[in-house]
DOPA-631140 format. One record per residue (C-alpha): x, y, z; residue in three letters. Coordinates in Angstrom, 3 decimals. Example, Ala and Ser with C-alpha at 12.3 -4.5 7.8 and 13.67 -1.06 7.14 Angstrom:
2
{r {12.300 -4.500 7.800} 'ALA'} {r {13.670 -1.060 7.140} 'SER'} 
This chain:
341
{r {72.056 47.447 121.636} 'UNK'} {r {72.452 45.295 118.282} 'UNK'} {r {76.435 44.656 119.475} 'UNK'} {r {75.348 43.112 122.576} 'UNK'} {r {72.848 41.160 120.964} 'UNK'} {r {75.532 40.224 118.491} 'UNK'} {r {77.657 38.873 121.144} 'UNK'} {r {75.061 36.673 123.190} 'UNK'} {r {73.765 34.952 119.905} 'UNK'} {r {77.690 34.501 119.126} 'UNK'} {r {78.146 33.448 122.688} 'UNK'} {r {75.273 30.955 122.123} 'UNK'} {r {76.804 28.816 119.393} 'UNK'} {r {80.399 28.475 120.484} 'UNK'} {r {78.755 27.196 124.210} 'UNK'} {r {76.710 24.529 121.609} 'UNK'} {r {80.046 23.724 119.840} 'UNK'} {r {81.638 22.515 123.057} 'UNK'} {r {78.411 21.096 124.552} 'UNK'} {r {78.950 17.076 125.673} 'UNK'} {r {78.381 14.992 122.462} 'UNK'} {r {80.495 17.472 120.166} 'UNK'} {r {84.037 18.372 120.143} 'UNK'} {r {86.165 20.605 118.135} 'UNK'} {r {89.266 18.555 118.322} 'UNK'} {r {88.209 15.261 116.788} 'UNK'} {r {85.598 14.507 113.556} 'UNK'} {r {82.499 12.428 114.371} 'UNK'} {r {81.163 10.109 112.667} 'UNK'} {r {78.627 10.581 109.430} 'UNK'} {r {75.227 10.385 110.100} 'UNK'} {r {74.801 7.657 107.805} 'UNK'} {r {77.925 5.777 109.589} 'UNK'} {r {77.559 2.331 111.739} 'UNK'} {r {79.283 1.874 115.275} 'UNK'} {r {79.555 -1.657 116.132} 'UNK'} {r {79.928 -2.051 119.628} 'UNK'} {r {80.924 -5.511 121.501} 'UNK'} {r {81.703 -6.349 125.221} 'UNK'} {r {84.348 -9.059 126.802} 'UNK'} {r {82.349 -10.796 128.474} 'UNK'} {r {79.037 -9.740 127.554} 'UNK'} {r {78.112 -11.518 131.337} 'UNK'} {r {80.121 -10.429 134.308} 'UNK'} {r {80.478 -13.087 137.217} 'UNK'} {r {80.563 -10.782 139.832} 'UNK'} {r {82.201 -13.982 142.306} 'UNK'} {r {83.606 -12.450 145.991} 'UNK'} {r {84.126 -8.957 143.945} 'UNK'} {r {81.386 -5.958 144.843} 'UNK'} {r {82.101 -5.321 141.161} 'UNK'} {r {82.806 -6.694 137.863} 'UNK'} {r {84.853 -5.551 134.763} 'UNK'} {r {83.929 -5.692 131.271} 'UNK'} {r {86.371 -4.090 128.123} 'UNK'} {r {83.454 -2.250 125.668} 'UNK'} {r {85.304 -2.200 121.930} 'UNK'} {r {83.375 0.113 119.251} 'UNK'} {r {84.600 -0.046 115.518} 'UNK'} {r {83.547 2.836 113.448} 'UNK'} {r {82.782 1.948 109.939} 'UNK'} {r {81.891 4.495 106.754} 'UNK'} {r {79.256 3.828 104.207} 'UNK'} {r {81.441 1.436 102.633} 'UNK'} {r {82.265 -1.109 105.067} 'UNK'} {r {85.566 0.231 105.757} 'UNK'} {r {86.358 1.291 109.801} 'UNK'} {r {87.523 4.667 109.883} 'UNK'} {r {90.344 5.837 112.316} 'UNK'} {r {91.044 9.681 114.177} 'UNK'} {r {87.095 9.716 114.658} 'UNK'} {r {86.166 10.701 118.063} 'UNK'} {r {83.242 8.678 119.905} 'UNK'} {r {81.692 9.013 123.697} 'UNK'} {r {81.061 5.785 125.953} 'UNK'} {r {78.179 6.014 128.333} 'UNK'} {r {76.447 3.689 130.806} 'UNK'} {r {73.050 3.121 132.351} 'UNK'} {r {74.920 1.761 135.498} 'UNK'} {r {78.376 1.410 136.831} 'UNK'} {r {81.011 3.430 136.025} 'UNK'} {r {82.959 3.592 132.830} 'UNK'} {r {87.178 4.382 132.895} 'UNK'} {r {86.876 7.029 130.406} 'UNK'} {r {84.254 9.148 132.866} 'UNK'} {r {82.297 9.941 129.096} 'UNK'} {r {85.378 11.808 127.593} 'UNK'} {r {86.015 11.762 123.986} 'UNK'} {r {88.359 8.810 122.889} 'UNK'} {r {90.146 8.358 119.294} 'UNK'} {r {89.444 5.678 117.064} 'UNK'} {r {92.931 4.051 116.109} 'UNK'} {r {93.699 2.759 112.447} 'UNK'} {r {91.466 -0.381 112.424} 'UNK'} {r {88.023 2.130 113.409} 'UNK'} {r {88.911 0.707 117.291} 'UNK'} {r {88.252 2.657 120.225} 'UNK'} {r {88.239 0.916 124.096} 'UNK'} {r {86.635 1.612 127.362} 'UNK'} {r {86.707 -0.476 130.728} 'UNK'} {r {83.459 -0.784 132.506} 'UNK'} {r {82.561 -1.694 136.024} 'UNK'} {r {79.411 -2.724 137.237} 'UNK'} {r {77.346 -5.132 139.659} 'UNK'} {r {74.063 -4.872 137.580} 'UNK'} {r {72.777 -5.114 134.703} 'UNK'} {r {73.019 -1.956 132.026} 'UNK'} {r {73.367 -0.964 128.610} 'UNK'} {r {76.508 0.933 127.136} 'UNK'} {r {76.223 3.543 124.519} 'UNK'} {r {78.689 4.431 122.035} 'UNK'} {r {77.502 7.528 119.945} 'UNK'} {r {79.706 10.103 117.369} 'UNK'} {r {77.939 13.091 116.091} 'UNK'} {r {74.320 11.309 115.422} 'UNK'} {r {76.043 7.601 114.692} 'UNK'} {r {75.435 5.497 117.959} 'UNK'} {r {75.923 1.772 118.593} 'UNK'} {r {75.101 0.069 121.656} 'UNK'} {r {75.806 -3.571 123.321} 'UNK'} {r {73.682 -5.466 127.161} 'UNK'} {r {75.699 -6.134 129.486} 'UNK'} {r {74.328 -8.639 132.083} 'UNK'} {r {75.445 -9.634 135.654} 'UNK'} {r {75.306 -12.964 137.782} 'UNK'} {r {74.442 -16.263 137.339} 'UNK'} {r {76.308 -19.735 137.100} 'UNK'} {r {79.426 -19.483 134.781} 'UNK'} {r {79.224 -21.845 131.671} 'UNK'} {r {82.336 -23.708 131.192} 'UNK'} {r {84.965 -23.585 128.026} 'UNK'} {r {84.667 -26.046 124.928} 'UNK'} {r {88.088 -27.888 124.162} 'UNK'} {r {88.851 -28.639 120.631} 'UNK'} {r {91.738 -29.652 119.156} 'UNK'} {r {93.285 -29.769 115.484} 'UNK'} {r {96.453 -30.925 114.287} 'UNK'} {r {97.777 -29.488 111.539} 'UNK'} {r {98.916 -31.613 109.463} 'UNK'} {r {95.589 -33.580 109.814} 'UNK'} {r {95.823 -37.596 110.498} 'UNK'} {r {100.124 -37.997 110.818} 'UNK'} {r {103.163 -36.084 109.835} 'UNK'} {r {106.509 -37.911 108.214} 'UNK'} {r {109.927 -37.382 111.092} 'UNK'} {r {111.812 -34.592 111.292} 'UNK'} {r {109.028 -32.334 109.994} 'UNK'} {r {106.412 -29.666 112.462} 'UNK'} {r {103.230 -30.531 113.834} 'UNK'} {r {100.477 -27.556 115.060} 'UNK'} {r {98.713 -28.274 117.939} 'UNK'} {r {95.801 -25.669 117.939} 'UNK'} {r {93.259 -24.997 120.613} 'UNK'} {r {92.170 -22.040 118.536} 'UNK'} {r {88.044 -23.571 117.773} 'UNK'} {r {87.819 -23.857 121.661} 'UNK'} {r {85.203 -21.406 122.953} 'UNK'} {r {84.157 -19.439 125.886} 'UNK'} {r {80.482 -18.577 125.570} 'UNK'} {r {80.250 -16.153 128.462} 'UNK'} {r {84.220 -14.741 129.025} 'UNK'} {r {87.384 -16.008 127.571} 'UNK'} {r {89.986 -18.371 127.880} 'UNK'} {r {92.955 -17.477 129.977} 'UNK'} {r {95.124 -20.881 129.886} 'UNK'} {r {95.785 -23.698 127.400} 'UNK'} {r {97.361 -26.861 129.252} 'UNK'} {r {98.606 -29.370 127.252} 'UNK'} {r {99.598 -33.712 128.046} 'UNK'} {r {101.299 -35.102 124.995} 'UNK'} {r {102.124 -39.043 125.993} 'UNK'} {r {104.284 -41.154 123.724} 'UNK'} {r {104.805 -45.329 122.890} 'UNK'} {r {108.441 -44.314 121.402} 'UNK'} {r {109.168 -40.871 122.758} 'UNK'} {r {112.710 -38.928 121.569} 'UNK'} {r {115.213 -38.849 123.940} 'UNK'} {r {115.399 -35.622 124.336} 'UNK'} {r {111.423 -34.917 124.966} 'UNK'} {r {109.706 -35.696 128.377} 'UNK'} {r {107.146 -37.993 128.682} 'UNK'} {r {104.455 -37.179 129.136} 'UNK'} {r {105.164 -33.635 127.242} 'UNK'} {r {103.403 -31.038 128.947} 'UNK'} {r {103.453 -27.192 128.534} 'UNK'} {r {100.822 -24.178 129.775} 'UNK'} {r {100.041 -21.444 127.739} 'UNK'} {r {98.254 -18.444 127.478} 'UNK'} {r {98.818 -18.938 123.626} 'UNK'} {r {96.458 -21.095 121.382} 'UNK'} {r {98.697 -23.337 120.016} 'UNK'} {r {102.169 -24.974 120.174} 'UNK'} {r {104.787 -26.360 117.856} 'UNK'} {r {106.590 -29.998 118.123} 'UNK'} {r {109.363 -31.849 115.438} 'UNK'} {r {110.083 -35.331 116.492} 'UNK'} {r {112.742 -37.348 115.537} 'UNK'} {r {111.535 -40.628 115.299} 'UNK'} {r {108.309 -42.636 114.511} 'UNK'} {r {105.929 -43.131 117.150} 'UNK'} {r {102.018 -42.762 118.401} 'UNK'} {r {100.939 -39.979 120.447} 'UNK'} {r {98.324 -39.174 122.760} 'UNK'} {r {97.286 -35.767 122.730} 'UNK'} {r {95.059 -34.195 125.624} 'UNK'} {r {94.126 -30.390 125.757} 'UNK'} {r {92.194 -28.836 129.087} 'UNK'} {r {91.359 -25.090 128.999} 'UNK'} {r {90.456 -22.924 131.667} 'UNK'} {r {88.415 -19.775 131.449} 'UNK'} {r {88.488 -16.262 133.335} 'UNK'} {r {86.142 -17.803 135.860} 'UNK'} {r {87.843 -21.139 136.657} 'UNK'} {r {85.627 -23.498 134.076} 'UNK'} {r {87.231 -26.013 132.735} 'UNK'} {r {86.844 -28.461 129.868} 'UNK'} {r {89.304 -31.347 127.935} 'UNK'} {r {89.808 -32.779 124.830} 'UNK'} {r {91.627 -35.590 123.335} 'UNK'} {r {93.160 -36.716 120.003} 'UNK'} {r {95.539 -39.615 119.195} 'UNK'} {r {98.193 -38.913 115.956} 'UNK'} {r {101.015 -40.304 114.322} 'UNK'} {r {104.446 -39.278 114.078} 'UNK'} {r {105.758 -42.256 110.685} 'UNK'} {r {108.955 -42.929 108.372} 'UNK'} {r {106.928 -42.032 105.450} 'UNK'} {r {103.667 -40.010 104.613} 'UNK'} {r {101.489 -42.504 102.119} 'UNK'} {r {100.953 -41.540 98.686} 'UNK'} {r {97.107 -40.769 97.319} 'UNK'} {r {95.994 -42.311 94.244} 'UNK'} {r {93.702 -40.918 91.312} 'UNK'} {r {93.010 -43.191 88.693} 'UNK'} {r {90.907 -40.339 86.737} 'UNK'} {r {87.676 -40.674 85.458} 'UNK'} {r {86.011 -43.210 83.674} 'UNK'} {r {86.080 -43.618 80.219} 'UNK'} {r {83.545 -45.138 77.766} 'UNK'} {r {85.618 -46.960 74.521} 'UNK'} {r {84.099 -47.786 71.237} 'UNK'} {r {84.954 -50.971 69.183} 'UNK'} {r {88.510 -50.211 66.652} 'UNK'} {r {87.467 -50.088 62.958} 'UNK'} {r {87.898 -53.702 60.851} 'UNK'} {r {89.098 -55.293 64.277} 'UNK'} {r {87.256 -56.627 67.612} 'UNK'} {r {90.314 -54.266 69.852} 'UNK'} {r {89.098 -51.445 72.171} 'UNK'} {r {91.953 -49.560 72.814} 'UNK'} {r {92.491 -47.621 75.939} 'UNK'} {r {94.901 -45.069 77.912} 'UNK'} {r {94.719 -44.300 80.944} 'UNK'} {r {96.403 -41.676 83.580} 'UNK'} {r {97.068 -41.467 87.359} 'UNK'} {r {98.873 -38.630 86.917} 'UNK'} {r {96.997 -36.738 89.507} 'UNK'} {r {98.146 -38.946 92.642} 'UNK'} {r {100.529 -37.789 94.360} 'UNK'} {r {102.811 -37.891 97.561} 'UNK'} {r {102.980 -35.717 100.216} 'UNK'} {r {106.856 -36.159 101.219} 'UNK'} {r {108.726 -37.986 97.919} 'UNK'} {r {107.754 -39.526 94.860} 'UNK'} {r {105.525 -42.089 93.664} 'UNK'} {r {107.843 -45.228 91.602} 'UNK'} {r {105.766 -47.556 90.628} 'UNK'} {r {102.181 -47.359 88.981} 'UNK'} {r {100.189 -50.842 88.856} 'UNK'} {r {97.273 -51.120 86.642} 'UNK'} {r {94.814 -53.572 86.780} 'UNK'} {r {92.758 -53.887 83.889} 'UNK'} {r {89.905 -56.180 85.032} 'UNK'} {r {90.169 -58.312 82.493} 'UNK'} {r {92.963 -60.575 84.071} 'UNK'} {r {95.734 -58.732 82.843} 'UNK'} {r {98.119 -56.349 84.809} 'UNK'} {r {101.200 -53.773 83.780} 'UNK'} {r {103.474 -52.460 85.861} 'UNK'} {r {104.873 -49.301 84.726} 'UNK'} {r {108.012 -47.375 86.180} 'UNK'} {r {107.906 -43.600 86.850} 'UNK'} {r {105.365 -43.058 84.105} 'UNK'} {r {102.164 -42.093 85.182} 'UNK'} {r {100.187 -42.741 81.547} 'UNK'} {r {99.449 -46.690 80.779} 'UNK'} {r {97.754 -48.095 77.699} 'UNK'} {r {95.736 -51.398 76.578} 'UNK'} {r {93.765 -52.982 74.212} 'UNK'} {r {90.499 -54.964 75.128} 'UNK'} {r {89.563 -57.946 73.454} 'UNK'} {r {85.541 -57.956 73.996} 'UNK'} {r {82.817 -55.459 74.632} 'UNK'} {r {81.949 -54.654 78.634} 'UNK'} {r {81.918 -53.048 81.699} 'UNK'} {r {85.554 -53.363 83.291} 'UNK'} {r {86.827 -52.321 86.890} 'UNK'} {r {90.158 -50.662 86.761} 'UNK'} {r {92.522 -50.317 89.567} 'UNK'} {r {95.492 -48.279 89.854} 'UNK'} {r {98.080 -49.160 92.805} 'UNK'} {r {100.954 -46.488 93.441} 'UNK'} {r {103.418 -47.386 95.396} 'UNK'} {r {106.159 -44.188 96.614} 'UNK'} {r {109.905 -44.221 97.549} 'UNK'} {r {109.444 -44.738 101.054} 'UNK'} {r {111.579 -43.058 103.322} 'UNK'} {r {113.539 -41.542 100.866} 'UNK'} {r {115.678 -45.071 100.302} 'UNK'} {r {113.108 -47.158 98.677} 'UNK'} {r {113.529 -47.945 94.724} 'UNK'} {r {110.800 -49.261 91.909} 'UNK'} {r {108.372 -51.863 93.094} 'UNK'} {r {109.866 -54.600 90.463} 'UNK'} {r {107.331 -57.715 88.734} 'UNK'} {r {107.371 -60.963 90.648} 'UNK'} {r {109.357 -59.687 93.125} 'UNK'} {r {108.676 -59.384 97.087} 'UNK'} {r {108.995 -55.492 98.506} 'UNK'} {r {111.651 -55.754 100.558} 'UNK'} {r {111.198 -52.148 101.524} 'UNK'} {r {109.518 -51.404 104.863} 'UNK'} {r {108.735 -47.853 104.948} 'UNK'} {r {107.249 -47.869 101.284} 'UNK'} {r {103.485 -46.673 101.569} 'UNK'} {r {100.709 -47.461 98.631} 'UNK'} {r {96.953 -46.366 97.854} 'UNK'} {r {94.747 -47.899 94.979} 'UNK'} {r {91.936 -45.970 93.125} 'UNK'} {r {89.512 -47.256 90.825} 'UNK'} {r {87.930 -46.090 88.004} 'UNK'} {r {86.011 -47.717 85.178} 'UNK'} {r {86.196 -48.730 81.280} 'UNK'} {r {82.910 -49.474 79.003} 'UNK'} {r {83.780 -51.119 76.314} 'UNK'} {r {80.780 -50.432 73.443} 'UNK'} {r {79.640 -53.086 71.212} 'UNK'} {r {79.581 -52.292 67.449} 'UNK'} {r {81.647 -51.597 64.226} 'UNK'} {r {83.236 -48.574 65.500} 'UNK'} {r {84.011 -45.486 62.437} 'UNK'} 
């Protein structure tokens, strides 16, 4: 009598080990785990189609943030139907696991492992929202010939599906010969690559279209030029007191913190604000020596080699280089009354 007994209660627990939320072959999650669980789209447009489709992603994560793969986890549904039919599926590497879902209502899906559950709405109808375009260029503002320019639709959005096609319109004043204008190319991938061969103004026009048919455009306008512009720093400002035994205030200055994107900066101009101003070749430090107290606005001017071609701006001489590019800074000089030490 205590044998059979034996057997039932041993009978008991290995039906409970194989009972639906539990499997032998595959470790669940800690109790203490999360399951994050996300749908694409979270709002099915159901359209001409008796149903609609929605992929349900769950990431398993441990106490420490980090997702955890080989951990089995169970989808389930409070309407439609779900491709996995509620069987166990395996996390991969990055904590992932996927199920499709159909539906033509509203429900709630379920993802549970061991006593760690995560769950995401799923809604149904309604109007679709349309896409938001957005463009950036990478470089930002213009890029120097012969060098690559991004065009990214990556910051357009979707709020209720995704975006299935990137069409782009590129139109040019000066376009190379070997490019058609306008330029245009579909994709299914966020952005696109050009390198153009000669200085010239474009037009740039983005439209993307969602899983539903919404569409939405943006525009930018960028330049393709010979030569990139330098930046100038003229560093901070700098209070000076008075030399001893002498009315001098001495000051040095550096712009050694501009800078050009594509060559090298020649020529540094300093204007003092008193009247006087140095020109100084490939040396980024300058010095001078006020003759009376004050407040003084200094500018710096940098001028850069151009296109590559271009030498030292030279005194009271014209620039007879076209491509050169300049920027001025300013910074300021206090020059303090008194004895000095």
């Amino acid at each position: 009598m205590k044998s059979r007994t034996a057997w039932m209660v041993f009978g008991a627990l290995a039906l409970a080990l194989v009972a639906p939320g539990c499997d032998k072959t595959e470790p669940t999650a800690d109790p203490d785990w999360v399951i994050e669980v996300t749908a694409n789209p979270q709002t099915i447009r159901l359209g001409s189609e008796e149903e609609g489709q929605s992929v349900i992603t769950a990431v398993v994560y441990d106490t420490a943030g980090q997702p955890k793969g080989g951990i089995g986890v169970r989808f389930s549904t409070t309407a439609g139907r779900l491709e996995s039919g509620g069987k166990v599926i395996k996390t991969n590497a990055r904590g992932e696991a996927r199920d499709t879902l159909w539906t033509d209502e509203d429900c709630t899906v379920k993802v549970k492992s061991g006593s760690a559950e995560g769950e995401t709405e799923i809604t149904v109808g309604g109007e679709n929202e349309d896409p938001t375009a957005s463009i950036v260029i990478t470089p930002s503002g213009s890029q120097r010939v012969g060098r690559t320019v991004t065009f990214s639709g990556a910051s357009s959005e979707d709020m209720d599906g995704e975006i299935v096609e990137y069409q782009w319109t590129i139109i040019s004043d000066n376009p190379d010969p070997d490019k058609d204008n306008p330029d245009r190319e579909t994709t299914e991938n966020q952005a696109i690559t050009r390198t153009y061969s000669q200085a010239q103004h474009l037009e740039v026009t983005l439209k993307v279209v969602d899983n539903d048919g919404g569409t939405d455009t943006d525009s930018e306008v960028y330049d393709i030029v010979a030569n990139l512009p330098p930046v100038a720093e003229a560093g901070p400002s700098q209070t000076v007191p008075k030399a001893q035994n002498a009315d001098l205030w001495p000051v040095t200055l550096s712009g050694c913190e501009s800078k050009d994107p594509d060559g090298r900066i020649l020529t540094y101009q300093w204007s003092w604000g008193d009247g006087k101003t140095d020109i100084v070749q490939n040396r980024c430090i300058a010095s001078h020596t006020y003759l009376a107290s004050g407040d003084y606005l200094v500018t710096l001017t940098v001028y850069d080699d151009g296109d590559g071609t271009c030498g030292p701006v030279l005194p009271n001489q014209s620039d007879t280089c076209p491509d050169r590019g300049t920027d001025d800074d300013t910074t300021s000089v206090t020059c303090e009354p008194g004895t000095g030490s």
